[in-house]
Every structure is written in C-alpha cells, then in structure tokens.
C-alpha positions in Angstrom: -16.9 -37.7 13.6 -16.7 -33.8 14.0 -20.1 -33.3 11.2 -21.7 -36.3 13.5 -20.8 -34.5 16.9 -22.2 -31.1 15.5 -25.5 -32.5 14.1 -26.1 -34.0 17.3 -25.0 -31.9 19.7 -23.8 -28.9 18.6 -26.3 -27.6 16.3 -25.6 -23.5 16.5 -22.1 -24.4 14.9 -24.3 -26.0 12.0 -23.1 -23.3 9.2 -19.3 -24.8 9.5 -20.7 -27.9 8.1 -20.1 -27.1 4.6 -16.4 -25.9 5.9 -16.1 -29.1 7.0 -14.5 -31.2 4.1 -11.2 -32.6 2.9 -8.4 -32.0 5.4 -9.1 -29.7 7.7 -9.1 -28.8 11.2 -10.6 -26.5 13.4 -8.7 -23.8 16.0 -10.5 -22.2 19.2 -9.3 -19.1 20.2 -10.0 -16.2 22.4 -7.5 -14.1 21.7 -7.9 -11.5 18.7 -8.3 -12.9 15.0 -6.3 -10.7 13.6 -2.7 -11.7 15.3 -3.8 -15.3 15.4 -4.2 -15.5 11.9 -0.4 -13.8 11.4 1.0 -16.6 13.9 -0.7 -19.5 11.5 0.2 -18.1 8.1 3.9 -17.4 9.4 4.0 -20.8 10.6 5.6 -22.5 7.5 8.1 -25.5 6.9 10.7 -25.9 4.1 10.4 -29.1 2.6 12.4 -30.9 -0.4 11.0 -31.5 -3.9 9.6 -35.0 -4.4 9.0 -36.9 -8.0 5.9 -36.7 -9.2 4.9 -34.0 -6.4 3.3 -30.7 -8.2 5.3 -27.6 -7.9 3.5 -24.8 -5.6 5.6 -22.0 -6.7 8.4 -21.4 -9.2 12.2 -22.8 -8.5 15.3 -21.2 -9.5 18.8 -22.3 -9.2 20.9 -18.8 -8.6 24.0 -18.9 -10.1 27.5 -19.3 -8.7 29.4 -22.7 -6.4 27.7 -25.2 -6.3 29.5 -27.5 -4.1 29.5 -30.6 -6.2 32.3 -32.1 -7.0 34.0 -32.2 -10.9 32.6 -35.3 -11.7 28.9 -34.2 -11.7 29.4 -32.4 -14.6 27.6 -34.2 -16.9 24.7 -34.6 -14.7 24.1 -31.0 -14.8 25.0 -30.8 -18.7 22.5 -33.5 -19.4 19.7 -30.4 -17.4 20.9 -28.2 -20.0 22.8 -26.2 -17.7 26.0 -24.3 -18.3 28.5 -24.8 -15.8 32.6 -24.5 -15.8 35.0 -25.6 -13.3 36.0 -23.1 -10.6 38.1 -23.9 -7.5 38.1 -27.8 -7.9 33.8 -27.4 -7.7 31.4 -26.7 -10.4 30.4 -23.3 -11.3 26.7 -22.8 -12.5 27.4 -19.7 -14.8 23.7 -18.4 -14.9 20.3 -18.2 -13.1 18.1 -21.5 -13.9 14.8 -21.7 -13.8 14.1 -25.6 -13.7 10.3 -25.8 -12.0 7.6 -23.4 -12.7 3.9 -23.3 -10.7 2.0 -26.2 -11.4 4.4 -28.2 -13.3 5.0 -31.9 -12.4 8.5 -32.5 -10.5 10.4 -34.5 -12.7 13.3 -37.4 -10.9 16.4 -35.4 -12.5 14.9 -32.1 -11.4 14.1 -34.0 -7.7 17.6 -35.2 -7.7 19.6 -32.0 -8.6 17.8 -30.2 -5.6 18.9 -33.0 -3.0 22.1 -33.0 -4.2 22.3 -28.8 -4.0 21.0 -29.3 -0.8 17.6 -27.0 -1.9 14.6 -27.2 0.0 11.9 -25.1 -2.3 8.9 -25.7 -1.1 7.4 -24.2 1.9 4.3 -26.1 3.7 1.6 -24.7 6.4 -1.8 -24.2 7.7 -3.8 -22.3 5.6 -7.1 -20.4 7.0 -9.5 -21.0 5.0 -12.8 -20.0 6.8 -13.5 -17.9 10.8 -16.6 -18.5 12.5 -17.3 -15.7 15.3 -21.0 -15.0 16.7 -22.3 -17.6 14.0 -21.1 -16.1 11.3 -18.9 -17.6 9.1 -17.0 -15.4 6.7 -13.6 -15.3 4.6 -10.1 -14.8 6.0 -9.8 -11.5 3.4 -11.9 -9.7 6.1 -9.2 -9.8 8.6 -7.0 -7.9 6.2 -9.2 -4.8 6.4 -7.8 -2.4 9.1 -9.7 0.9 10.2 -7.1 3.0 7.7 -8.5 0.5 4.7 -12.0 0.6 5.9 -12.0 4.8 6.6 -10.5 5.2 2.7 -13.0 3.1 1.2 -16.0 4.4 3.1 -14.8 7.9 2.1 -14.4 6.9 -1.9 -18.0 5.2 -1.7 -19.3 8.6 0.0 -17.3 10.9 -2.6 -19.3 9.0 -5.3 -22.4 9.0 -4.0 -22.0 13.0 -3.5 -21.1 13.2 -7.3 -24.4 11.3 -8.5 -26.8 13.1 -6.3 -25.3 16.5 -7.1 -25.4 15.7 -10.9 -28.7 14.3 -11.0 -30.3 16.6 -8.1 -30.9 14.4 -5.5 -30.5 15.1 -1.5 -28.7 12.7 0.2 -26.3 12.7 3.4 -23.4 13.0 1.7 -24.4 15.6 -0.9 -25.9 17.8 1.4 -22.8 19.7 3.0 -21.8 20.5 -1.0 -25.5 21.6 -1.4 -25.4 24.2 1.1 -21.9 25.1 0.1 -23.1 25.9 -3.3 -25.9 27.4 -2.1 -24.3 29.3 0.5 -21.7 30.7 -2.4 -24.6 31.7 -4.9 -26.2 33.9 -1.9 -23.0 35.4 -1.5 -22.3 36.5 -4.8 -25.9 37.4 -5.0 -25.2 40.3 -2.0 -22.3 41.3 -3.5 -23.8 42.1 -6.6 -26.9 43.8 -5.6 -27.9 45.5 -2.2 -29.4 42.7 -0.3 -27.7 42.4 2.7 -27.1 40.0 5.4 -24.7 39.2 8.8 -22.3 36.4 6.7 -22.0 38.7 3.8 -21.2 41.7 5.4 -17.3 40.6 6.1 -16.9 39.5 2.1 -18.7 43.3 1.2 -16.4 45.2 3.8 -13.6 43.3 2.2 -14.8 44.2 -1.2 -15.1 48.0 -0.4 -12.2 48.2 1.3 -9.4 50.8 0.2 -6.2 49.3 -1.6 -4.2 50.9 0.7 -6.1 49.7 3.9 -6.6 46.4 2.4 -2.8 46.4 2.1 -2.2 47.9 5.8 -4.4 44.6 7.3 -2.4 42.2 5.7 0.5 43.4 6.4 -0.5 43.5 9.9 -1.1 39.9 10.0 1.7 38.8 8.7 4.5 37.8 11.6 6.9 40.0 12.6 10.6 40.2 11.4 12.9 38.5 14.2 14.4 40.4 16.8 18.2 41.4 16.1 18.0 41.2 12.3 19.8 43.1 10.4 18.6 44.7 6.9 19.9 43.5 3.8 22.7 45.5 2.2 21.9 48.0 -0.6 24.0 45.7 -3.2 22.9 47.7 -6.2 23.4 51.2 -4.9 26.8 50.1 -4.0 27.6 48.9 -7.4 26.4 51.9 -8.8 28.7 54.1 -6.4 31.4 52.3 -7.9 30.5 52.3 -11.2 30.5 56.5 -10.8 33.9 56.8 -9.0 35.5 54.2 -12.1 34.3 56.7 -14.1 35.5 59.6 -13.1 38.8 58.6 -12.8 39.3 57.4 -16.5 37.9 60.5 -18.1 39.7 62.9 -15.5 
C-alpha cells in the first residue's frame, strides 16, 4: 500500500522504494536525528527463549542459587551441568555457556531458561535507512560527531601534505610546510653569509650576542622569586664547619 501510495502520489520520496521491503516501517520526525535515533535503539524488550527460535546473541548461565528445588537435579545433570545442593536449592557450581549466536534453541535449553526465570533475548526497532532532503543514506552517518569528523579531516590533510611534499607538488595543505621550509633555508642562508634581511636580523643579533648578555636576557625573563622567601641553608658549609671543629678536638 505504502510503494502504491508513493508511486502515485508521492513521487519525490521515490528513492525509499528499495527501503521499502520485508517488515518495516517508516518514522516522521522533526526533531534532530541524532537523539531520535538514541530513543529507538534504547527502546528494547526482554523476551524469553523459544524452541526452534535462532539465538541473536550468546547465553550464559552465571553460576551460584538457582532457586529450583532438589528434585530438578537431574534435569540439569542430563544439560551436562555441575550442580550440588546448597541451602535446600540447587547450586550451579560454574559459568555455563548453553546458547551461542546463531545456534538453534533447542526444548531442554528453552525449558531450563523458563524455569530460571531468564529472559535473554532483547527485541527492538532497528534503523536501517534516514531519508532527509531526498537523500537517503546509512544510520552509521549519525555516529559521526564534529570531534570524529575534525580528527579525520585532519589525518586525510596530514597525508595529503606528506605526498605533495615528497613528490613536489603544491597543494593547500602542503603549502604552510613549503614556506616553512623555505622560510628555514633563507634563514640559515643569512646566518651563514652576509645577506641580510628584517626576519633574520633577531636570529643574527641572537647569534652575535655575548654569553654573558645572552645569559643576562634570559635571566631577565624568567619570573621573579616570590616575595618573603627565604634562601636555602648552606647545608654543605655547615657540615664542613662541623667536620673541622670534630677534628680539632680529637687530635688536641
């Protein structure tokens, strides 16, 4: 009814045709994708494990009380599962896996999960397709935040900068480490000779600079000492003040 309505009536939502098979259904929204999605995946419902069913994920049984009475026992033993008798219920002594993904659920295996009282499968909506602007595209795209998108954009520019920088071609992203490079050759090209210009005259200064005037600037930019602080004590003069006064009063 929906693929007849839309061929008929509706033809700018023709692209969700092929989206339109098996069981499905289609939510309208104007709110933003990205919670909306959240709300439909969360929106999940325990359900029991029926014979003959297919199992969606893997089921164990932890260990520990089970709640059954003595007489169940064999049930369990017939599962191959070790149990003992523990408070007047049985015990299961150790983690059981009895289903794993995609295995058929067998009647005993159905059975022990009613009577543990287990609910291990979990049913929901699933989105499978979004259609915005008549576009239709993958739920994976509302996964990608800015964060994601900003670190991949930046990876994909970093390696583009590599290629064009090893095989000497100008692009937009190689061009800042061009000029850096090129800017750092010029450099050491003033430094070494006496050609001379206004961003190179700072490095040169620097260069020619006395050791102890070089030593003077720093240690004028480095903060000051805080206020009120006291110097630390001359530890080793004192020891060796000591060590002379012991002395002369063994030998003396």
């Amino acid at each position: 009814m929906i693929r007849r309505v839309i061929r008929t009536e509706y033809e700018q939502f023709e692209s969700l045709l092929p989206q339109l098979e098996g069981n499905v259904g289609l939510l309208f929204t104007d709110s933003d994708l990205v919670d909306l999605k959240d709300i439909v995946v969360n929106q999940k419902v325990a359900a029991p494990a029926k014979s003959g069913s297919i199992a969606p994920c893997d089921v164990t049984i932890p260990a520990g009380d089970t709640g059954l009475e003595p007489t169940q026992t064999a049930f369990l033993q017939a599962l191959n599962i070790a149990t003992r008798i523990n408070k007047g219920q049985i015990m299961i002594l150790n983690d059981v896996k009895l289903l794993t993904e995609g295995e058929k659920v067998g009647a005993s295996q159905a059975t022990l999960l009613q009577k543990l009282k287990i609910r291990p499968f979990h049913y929901g909506l699933q989105v499978l397709s979004i259609f915005d602007d008549g576009s239709v595209y993958g739920p994976k795209v509302l996964d990608f935040n800015f964060d994601t998108l900003s670190t991949k954009i930046s990876f994909a520019a970093t390696n583009i900068a590599s290629v064009a920088l090893q095989i000497g071609y100008p692009c937009l992203p190689s061009v800042p480490h061009s000029l850096a490079r090129g800017f750092k050759n010029l450099l050491a090209l003033a430094v070494a000779t006496d050609i001379e210009f206004k961003q190179a005259e700072e490095i040169k200064n620097l260069l020619n600079m006395s050791p102890e005037a070089l030593a003077a600037m720093v240690a004028s930019q480095q903060p000051d000492a805080p206020a009120g602080g006291s110097a630390p004590a001359p530890v080793e003069e004192e020891e060796e003040e000591e060590d002379e006064d012991m002395g002369f009063g063994l030998f003396d």
